[in-house]
PDB file as gemmi writes it, atoms N, CA and C in Angstrom:
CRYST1    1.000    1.000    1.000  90.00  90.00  90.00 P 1                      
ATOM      1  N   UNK A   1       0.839  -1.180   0.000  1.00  0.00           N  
ATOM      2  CA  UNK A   1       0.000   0.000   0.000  1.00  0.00           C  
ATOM      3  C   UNK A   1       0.886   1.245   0.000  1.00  0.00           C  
ATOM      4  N   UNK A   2       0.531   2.194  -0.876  1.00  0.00           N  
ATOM      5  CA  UNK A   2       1.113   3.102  -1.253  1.00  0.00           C  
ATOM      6  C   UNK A   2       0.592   4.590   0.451  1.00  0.00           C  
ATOM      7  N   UNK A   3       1.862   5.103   1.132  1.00  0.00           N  
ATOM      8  CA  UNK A   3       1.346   6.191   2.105  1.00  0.00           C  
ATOM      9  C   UNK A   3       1.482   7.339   1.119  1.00  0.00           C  
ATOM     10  N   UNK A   4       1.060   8.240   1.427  1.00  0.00           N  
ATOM     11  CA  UNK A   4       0.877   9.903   1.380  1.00  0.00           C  
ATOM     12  C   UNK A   4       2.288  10.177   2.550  1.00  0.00           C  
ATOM     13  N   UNK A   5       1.987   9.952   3.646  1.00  0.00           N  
ATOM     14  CA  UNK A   5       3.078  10.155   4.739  1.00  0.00           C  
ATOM     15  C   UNK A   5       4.054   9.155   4.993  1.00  0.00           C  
ATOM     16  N   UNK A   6       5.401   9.130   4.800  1.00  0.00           N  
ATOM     17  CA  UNK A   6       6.285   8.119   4.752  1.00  0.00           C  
ATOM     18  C   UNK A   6       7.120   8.429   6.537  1.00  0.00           C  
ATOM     19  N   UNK A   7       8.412   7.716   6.803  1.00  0.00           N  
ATOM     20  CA  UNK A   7       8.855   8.131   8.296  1.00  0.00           C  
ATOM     21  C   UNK A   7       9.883   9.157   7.835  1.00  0.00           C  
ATOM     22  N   UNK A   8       9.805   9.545   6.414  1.00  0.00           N  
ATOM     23  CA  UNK A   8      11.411  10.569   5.769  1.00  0.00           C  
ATOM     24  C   UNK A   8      10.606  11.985   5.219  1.00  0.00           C  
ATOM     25  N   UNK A   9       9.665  11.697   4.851  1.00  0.00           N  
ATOM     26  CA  UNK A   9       8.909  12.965   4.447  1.00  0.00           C  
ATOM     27  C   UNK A   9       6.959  12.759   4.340  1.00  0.00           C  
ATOM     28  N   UNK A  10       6.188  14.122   3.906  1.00  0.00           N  
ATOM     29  CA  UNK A  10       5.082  14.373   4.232  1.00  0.00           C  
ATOM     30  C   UNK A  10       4.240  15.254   4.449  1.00  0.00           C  
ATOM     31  N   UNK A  11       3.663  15.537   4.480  1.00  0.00           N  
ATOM     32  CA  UNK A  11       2.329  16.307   5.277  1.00  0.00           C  
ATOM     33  C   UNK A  11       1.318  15.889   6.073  1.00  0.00           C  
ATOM     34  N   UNK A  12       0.749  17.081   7.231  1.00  0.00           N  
ATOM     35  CA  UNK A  12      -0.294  16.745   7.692  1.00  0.00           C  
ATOM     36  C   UNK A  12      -1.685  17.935   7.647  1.00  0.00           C  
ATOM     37  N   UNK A  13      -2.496  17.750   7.318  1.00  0.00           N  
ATOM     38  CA  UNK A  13      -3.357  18.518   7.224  1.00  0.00           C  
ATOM     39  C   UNK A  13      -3.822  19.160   8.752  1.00  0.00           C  
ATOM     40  N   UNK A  14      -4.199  20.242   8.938  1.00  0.00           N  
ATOM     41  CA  UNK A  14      -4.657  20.705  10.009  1.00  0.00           C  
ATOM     42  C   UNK A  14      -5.401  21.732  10.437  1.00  0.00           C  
ATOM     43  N   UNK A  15      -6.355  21.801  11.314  1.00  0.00           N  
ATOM     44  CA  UNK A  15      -7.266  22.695  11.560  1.00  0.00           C  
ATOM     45  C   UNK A  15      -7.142  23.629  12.785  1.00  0.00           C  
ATOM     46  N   UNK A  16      -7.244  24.960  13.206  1.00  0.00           N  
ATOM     47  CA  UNK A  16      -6.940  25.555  14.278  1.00  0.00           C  
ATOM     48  C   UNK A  16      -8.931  26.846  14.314  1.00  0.00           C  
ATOM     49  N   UNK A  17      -9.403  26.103  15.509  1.00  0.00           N  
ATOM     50  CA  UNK A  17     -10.756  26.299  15.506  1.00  0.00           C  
ATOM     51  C   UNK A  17     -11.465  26.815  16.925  1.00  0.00           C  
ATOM     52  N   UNK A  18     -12.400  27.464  17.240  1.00  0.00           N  
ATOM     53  CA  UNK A  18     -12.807  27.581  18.821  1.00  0.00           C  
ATOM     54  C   UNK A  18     -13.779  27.008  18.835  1.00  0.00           C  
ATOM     55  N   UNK A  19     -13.729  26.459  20.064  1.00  0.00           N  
ATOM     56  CA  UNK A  19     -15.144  25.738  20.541  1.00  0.00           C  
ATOM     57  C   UNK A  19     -15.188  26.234  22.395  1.00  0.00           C  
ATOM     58  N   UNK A  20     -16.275  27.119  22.314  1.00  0.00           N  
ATOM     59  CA  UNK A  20     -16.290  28.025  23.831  1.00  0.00           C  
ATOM     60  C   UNK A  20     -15.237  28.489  24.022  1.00  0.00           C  
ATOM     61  N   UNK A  21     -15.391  29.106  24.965  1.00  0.00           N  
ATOM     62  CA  UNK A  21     -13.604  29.587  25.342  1.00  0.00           C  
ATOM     63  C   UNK A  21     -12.487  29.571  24.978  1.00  0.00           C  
ATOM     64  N   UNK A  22     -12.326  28.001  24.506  1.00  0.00           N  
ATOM     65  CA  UNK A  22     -10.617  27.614  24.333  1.00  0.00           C  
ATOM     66  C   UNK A  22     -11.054  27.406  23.063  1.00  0.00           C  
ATOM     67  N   UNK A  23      -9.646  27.168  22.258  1.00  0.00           N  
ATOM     68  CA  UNK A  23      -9.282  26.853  20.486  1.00  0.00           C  
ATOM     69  C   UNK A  23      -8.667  24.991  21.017  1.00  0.00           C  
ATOM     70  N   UNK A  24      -8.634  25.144  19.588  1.00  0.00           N  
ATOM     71  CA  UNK A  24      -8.045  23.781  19.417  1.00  0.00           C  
ATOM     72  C   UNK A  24      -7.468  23.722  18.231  1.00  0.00           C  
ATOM     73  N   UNK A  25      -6.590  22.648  18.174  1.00  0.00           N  
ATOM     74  CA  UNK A  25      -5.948  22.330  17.073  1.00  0.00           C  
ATOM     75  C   UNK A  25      -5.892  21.004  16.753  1.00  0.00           C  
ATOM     76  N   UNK A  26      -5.838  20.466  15.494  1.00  0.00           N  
ATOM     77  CA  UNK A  26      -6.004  19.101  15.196  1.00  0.00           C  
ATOM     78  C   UNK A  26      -5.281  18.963  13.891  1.00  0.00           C  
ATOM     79  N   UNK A  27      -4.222  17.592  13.935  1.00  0.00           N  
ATOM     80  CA  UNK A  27      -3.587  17.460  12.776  1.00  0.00           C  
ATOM     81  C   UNK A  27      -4.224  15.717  12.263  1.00  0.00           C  
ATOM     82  N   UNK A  28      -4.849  16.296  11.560  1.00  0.00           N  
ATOM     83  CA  UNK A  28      -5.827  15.141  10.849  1.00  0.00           C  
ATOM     84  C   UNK A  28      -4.988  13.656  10.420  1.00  0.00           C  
ATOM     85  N   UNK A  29      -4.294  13.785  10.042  1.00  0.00           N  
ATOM     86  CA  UNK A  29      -3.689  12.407   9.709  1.00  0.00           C  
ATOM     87  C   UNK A  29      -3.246  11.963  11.099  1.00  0.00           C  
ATOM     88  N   UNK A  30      -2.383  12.726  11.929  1.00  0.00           N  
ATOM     89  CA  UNK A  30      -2.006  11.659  13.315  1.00  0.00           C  
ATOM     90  C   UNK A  30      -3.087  11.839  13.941  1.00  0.00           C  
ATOM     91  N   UNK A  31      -4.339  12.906  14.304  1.00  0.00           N  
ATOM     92  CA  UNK A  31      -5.415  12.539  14.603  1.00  0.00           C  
ATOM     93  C   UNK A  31      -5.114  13.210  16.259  1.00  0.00           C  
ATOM     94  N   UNK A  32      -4.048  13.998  16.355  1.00  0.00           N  
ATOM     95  CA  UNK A  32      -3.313  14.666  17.330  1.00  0.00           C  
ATOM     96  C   UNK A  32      -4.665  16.181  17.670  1.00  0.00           C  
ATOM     97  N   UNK A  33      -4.749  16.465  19.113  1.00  0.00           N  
ATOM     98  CA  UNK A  33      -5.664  17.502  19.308  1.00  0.00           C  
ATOM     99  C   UNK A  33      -4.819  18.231  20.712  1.00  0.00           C  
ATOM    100  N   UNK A  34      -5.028  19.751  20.101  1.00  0.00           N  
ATOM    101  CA  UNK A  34      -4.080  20.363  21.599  1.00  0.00           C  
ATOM    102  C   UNK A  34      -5.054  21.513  21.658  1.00  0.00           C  
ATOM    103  N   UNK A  35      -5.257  21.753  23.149  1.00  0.00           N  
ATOM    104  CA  UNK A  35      -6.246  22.529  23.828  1.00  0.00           C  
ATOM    105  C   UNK A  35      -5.331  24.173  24.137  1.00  0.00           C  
ATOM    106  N   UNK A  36      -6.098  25.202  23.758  1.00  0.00           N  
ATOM    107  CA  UNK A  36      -5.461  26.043  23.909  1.00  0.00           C  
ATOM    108  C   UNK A  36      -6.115  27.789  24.127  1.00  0.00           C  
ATOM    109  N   UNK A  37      -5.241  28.450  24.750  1.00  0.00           N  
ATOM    110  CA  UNK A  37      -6.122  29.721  25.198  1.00  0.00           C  
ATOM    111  C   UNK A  37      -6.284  30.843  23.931  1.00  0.00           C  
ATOM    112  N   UNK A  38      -5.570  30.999  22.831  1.00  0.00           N  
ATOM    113  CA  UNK A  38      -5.891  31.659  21.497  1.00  0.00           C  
ATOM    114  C   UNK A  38      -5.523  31.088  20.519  1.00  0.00           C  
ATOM    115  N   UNK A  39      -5.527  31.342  19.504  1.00  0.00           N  
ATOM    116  CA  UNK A  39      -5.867  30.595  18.091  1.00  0.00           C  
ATOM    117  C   UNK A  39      -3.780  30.134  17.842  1.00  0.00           C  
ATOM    118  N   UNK A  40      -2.762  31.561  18.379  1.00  0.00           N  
ATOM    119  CA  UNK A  40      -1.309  31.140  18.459  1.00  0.00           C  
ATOM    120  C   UNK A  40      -0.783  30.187  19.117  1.00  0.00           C  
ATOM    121  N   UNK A  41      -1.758  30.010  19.826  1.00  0.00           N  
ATOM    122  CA  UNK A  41      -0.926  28.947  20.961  1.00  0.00           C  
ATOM    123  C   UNK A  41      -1.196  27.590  20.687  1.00  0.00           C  
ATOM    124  N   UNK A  42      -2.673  27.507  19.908  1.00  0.00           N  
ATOM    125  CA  UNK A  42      -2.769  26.426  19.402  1.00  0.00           C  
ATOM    126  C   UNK A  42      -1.996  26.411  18.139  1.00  0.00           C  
ATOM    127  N   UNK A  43      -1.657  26.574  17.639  1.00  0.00           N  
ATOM    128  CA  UNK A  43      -0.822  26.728  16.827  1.00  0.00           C  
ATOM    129  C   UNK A  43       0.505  26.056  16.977  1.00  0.00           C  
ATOM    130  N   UNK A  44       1.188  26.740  17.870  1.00  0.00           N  
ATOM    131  CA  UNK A  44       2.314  26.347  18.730  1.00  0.00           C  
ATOM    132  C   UNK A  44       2.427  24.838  19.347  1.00  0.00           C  
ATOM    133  N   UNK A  45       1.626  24.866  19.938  1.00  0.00           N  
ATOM    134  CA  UNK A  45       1.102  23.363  20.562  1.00  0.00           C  
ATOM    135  C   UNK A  45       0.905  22.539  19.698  1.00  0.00           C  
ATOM    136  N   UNK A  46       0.194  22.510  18.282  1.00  0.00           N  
ATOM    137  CA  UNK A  46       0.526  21.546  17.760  1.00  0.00           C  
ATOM    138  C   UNK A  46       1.135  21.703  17.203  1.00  0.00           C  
ATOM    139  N   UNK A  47       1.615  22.406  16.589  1.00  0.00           N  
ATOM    140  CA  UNK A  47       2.975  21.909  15.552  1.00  0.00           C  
ATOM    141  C   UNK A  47       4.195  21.643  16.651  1.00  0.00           C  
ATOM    142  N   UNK A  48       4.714  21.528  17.958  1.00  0.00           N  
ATOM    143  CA  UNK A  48       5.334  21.126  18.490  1.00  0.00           C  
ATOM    144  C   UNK A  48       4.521  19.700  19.506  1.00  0.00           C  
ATOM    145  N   UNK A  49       3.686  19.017  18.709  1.00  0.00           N  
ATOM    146  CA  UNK A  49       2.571  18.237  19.303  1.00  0.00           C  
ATOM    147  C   UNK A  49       3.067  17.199  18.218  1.00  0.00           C  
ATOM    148  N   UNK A  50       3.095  18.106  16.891  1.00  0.00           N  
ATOM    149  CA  UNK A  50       3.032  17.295  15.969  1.00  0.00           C  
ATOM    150  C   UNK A  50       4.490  16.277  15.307  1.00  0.00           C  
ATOM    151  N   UNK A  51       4.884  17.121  15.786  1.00  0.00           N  
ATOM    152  CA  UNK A  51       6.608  17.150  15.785  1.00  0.00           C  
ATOM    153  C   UNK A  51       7.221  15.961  16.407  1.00  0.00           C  
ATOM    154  N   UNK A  52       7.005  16.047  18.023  1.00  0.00           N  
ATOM    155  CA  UNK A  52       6.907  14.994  18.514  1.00  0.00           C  
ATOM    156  C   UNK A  52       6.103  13.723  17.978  1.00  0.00           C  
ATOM    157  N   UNK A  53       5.083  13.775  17.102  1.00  0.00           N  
ATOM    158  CA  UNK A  53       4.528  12.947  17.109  1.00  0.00           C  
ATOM    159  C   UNK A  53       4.986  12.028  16.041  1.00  0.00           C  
ATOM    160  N   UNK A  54       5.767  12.743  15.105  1.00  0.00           N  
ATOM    161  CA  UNK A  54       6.226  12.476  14.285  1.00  0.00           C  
ATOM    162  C   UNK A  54       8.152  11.313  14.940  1.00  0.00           C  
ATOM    163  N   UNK A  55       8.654  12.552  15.910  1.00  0.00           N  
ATOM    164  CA  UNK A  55      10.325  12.230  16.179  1.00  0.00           C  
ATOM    165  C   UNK A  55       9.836  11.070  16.664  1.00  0.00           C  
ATOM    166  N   UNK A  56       8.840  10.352  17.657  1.00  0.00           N  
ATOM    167  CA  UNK A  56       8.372   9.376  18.270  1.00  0.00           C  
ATOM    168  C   UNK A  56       8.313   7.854  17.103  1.00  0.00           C  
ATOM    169  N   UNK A  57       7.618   8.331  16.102  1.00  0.00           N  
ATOM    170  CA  UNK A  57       7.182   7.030  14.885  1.00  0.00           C  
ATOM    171  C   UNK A  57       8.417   6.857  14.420  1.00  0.00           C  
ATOM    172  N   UNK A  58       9.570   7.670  14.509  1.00  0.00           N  
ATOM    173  CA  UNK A  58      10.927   7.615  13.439  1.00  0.00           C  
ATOM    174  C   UNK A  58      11.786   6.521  14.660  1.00  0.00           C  
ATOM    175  N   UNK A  59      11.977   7.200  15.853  1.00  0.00           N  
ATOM    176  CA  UNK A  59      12.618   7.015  16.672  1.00  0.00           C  
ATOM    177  C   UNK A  59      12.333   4.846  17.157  1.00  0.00           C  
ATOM    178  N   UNK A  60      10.944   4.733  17.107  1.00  0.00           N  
ATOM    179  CA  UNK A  60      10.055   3.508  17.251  1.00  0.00           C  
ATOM    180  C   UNK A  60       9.955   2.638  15.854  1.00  0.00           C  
ATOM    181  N   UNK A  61      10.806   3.845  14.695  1.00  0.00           N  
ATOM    182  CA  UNK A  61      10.826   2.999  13.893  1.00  0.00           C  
ATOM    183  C   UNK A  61       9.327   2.127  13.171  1.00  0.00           C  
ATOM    184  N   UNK A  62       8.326   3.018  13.705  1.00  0.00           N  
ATOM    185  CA  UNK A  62       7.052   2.716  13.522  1.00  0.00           C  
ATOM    186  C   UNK A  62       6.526   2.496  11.807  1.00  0.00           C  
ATOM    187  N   UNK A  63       5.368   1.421  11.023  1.00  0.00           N  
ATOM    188  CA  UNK A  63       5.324   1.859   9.960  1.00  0.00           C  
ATOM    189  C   UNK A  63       4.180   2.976   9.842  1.00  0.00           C  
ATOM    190  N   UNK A  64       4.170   3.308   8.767  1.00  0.00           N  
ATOM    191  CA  UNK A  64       3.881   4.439   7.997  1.00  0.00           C  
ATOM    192  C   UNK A  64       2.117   4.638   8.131  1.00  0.00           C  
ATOM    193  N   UNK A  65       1.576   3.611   8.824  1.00  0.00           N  
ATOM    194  CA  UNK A  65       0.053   3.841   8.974  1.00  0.00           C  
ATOM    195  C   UNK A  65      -0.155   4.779  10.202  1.00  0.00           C  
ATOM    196  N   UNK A  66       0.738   4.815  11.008  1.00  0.00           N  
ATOM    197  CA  UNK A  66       0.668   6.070  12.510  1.00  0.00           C  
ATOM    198  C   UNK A  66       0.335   7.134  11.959  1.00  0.00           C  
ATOM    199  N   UNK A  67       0.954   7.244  10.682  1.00  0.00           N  
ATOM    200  CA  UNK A  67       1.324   8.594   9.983  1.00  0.00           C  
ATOM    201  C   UNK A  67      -0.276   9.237   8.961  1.00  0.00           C  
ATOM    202  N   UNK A  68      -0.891   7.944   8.571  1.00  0.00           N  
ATOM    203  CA  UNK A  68      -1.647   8.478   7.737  1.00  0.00           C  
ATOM    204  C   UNK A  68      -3.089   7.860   8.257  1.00  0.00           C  
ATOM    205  N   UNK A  69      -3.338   8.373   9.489  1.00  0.00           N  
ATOM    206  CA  UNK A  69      -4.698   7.950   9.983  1.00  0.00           C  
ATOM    207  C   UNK A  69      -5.599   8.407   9.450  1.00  0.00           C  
ATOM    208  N   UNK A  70      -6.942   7.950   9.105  1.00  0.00           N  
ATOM    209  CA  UNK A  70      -8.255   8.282   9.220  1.00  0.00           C  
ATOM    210  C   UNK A  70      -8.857   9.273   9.824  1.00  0.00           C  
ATOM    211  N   UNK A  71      -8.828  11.135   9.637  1.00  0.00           N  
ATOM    212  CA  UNK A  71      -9.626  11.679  10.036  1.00  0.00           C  
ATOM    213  C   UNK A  71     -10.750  11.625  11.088  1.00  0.00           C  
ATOM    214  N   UNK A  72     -11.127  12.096  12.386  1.00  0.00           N  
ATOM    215  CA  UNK A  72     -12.687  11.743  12.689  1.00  0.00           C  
ATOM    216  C   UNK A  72     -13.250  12.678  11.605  1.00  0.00           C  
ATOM    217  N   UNK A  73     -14.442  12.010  11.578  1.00  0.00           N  
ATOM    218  CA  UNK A  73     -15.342  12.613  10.347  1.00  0.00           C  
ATOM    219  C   UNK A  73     -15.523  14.317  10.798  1.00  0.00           C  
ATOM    220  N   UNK A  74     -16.183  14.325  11.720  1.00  0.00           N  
ATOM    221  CA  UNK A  74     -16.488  15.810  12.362  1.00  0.00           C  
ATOM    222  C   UNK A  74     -14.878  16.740  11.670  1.00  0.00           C  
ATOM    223  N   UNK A  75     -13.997  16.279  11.978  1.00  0.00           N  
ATOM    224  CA  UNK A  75     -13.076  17.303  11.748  1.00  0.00           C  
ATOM    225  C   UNK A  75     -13.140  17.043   9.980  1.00  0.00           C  
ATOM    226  N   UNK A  76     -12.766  16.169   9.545  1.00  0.00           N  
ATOM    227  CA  UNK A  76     -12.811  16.574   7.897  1.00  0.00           C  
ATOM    228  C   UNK A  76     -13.376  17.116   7.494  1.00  0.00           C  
ATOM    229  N   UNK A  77     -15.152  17.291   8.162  1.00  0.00           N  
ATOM    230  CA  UNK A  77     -15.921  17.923   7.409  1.00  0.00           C  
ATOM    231  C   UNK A  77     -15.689  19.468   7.170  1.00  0.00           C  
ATOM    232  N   UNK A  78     -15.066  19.297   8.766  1.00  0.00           N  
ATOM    233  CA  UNK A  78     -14.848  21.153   9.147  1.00  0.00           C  
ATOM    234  C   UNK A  78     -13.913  21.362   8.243  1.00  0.00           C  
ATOM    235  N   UNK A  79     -12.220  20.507   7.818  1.00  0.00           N  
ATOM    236  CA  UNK A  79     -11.460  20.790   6.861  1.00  0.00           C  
ATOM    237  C   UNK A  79     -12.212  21.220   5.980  1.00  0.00           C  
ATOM    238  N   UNK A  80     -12.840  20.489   5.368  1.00  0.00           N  
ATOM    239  CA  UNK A  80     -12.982  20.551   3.724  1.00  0.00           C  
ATOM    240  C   UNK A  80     -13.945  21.377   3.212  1.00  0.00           C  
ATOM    241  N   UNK A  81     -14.902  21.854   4.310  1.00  0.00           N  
ATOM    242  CA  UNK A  81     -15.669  23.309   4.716  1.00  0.00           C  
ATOM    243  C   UNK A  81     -14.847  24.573   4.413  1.00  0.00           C  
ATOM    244  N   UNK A  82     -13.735  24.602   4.948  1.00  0.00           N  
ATOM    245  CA  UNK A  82     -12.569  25.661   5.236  1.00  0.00           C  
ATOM    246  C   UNK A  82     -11.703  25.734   3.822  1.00  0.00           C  
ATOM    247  N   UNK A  83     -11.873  24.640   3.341  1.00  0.00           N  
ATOM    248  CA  UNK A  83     -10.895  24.306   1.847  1.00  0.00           C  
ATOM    249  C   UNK A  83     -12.270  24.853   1.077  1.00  0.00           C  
ATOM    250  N   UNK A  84     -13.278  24.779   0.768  1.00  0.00           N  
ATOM    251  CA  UNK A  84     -14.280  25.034   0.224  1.00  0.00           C  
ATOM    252  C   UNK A  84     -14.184  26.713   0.216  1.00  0.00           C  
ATOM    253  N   UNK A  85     -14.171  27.374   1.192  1.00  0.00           N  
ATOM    254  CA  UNK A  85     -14.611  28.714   1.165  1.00  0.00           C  
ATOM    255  C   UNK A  85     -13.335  29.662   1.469  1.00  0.00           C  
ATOM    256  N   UNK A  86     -11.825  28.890   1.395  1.00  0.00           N  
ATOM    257  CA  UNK A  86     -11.064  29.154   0.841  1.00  0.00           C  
ATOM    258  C   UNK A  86     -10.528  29.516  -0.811  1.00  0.00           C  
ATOM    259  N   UNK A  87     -11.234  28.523  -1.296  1.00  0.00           N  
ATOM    260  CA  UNK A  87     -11.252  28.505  -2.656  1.00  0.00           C  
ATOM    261  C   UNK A  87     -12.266  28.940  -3.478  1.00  0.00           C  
ATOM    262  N   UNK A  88     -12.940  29.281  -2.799  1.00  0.00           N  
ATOM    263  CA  UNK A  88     -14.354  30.051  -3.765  1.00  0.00           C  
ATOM    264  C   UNK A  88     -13.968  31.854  -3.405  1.00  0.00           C  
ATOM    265  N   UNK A  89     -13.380  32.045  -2.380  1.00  0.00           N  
ATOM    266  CA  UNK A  89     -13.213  33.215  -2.049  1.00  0.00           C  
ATOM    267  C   UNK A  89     -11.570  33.495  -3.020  1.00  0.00           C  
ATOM    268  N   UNK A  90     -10.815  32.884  -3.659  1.00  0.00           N  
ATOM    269  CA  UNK A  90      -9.560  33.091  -4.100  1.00  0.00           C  
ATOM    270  C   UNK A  90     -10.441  33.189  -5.386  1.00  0.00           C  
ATOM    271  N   UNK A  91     -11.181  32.869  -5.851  1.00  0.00           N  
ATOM    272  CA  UNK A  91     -12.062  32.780  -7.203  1.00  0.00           C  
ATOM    273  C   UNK A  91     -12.703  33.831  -7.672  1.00  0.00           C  
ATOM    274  N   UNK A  92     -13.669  34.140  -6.494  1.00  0.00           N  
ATOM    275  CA  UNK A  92     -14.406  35.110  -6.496  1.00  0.00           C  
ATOM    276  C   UNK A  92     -13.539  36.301  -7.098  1.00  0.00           C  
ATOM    277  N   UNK A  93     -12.153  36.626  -6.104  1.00  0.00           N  
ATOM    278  CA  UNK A  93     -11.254  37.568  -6.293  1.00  0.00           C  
ATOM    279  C   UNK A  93     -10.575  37.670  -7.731  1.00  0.00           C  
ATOM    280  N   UNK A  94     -10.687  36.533  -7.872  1.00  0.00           N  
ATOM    281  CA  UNK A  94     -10.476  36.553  -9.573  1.00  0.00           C  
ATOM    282  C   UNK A  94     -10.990  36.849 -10.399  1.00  0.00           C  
ATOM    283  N   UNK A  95     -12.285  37.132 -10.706  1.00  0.00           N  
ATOM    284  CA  UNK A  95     -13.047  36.800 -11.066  1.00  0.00           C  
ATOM    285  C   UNK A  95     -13.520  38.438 -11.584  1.00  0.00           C  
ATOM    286  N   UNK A  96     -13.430  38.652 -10.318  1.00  0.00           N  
ATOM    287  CA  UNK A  96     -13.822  40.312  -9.880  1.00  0.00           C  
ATOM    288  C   UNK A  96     -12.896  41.464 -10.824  1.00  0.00           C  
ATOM    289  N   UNK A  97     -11.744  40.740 -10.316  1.00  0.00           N  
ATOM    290  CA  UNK A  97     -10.381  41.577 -11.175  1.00  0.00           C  
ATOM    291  C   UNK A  97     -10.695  41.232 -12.738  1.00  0.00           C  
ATOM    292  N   UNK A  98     -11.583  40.536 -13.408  1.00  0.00           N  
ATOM    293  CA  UNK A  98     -11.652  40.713 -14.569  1.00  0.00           C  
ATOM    294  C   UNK A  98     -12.550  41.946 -15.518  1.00  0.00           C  
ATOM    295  N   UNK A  99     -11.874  42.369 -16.518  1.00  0.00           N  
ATOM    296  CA  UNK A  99     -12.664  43.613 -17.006  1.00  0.00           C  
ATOM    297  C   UNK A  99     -13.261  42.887 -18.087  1.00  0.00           C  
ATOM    298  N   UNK A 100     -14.585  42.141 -17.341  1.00  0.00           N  
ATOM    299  CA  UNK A 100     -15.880  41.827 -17.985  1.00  0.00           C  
ATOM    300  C   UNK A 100     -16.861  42.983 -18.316  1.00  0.00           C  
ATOM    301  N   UNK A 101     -16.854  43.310 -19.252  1.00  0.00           N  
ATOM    302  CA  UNK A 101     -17.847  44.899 -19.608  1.00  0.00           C  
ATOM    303  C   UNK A 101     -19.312  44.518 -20.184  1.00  0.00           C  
ATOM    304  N   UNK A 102     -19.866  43.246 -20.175  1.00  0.00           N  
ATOM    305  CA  UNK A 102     -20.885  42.785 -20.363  1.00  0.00           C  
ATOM    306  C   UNK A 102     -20.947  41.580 -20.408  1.00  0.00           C  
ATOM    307  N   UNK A 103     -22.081  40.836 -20.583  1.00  0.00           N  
ATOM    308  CA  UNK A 103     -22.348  39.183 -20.049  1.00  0.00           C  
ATOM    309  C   UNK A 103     -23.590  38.837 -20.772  1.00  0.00           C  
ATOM    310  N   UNK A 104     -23.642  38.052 -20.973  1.00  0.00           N  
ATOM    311  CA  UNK A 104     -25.298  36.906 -21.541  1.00  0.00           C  
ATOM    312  C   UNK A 104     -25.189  36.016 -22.175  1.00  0.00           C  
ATOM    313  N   UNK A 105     -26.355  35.790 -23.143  1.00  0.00           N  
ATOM    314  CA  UNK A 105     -26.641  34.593 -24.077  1.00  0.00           C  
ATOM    315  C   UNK A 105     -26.808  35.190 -25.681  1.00  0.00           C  
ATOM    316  N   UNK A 106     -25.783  34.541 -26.121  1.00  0.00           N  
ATOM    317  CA  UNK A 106     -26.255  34.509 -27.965  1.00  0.00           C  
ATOM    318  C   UNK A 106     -27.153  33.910 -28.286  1.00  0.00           C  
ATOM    319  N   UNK A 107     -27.874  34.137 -28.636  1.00  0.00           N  
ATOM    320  CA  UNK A 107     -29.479  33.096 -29.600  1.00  0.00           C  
ATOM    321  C   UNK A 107     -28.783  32.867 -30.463  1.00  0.00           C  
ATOM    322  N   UNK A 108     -28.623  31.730 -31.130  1.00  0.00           N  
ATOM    323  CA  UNK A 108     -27.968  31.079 -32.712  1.00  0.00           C  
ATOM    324  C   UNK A 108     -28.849  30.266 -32.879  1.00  0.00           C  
ATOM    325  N   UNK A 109     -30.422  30.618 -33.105  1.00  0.00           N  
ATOM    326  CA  UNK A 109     -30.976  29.167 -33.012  1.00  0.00           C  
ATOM    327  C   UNK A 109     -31.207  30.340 -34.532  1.00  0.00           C  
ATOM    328  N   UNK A 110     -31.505  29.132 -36.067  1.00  0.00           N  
ATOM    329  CA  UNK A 110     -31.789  29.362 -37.387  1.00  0.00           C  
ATOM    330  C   UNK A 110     -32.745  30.232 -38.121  1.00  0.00           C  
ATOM    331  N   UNK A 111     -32.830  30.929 -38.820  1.00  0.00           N  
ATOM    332  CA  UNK A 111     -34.437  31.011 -38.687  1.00  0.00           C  
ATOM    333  C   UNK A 111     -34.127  30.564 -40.915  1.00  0.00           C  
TER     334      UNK A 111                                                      
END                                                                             
């Protein structure tokens, strides 16, 4: 089986979100979550969450499935929510910047 995340190189996808009071952070493939008092610190926390989580699988010599876990659903959805209106908003902006000076439909139907 082919990984996305190997123990030499990779990515992890990740979300930094509030829920009441505190933020959180979550790195979707290790499935890693760090509790935190503003959106930087979660930040901080996991990517030094993640880090470890990573020096740990190298160090253990672990294979490559630690690395590329299964999402909980709840958080992908929120990812791919965030990837969604990331990318419609980079579009939009595009879109905008064009000097469209009019718009419609040609009729080409025969007569």
């Amino acid at each position: 089986m082919k990984y996305k995340n190997t123990l030499k190189k990779g990515s992890v996808r990740f979300l930094i979100f509030r829920d009441g009071e505190s933020y959180f952070g979550v790195a979707l493939e290790f499935n890693v979550v760090v509790e935190a008092a503003n959106p930087q610190e979660a930040y901080i926390f996991l990517n030094e969450a993640a880090s470890g989580y990573l020096e740990s699988a190298r160090k253990a010599k672990l294979r490559p499935i630690v690395l590329n876990q299964k999402p909980e659903v709840e958080y992908e959805k929120m990812w791919q929510a965030n990837q969604d209106t990331k990318l419609k908003a980079k579009y939009e902006k595009i879109v905008n910047n064009l000097p469209i000076f009019s718009s419609g439909v040609l009729d080409l139907a025969v007569r």
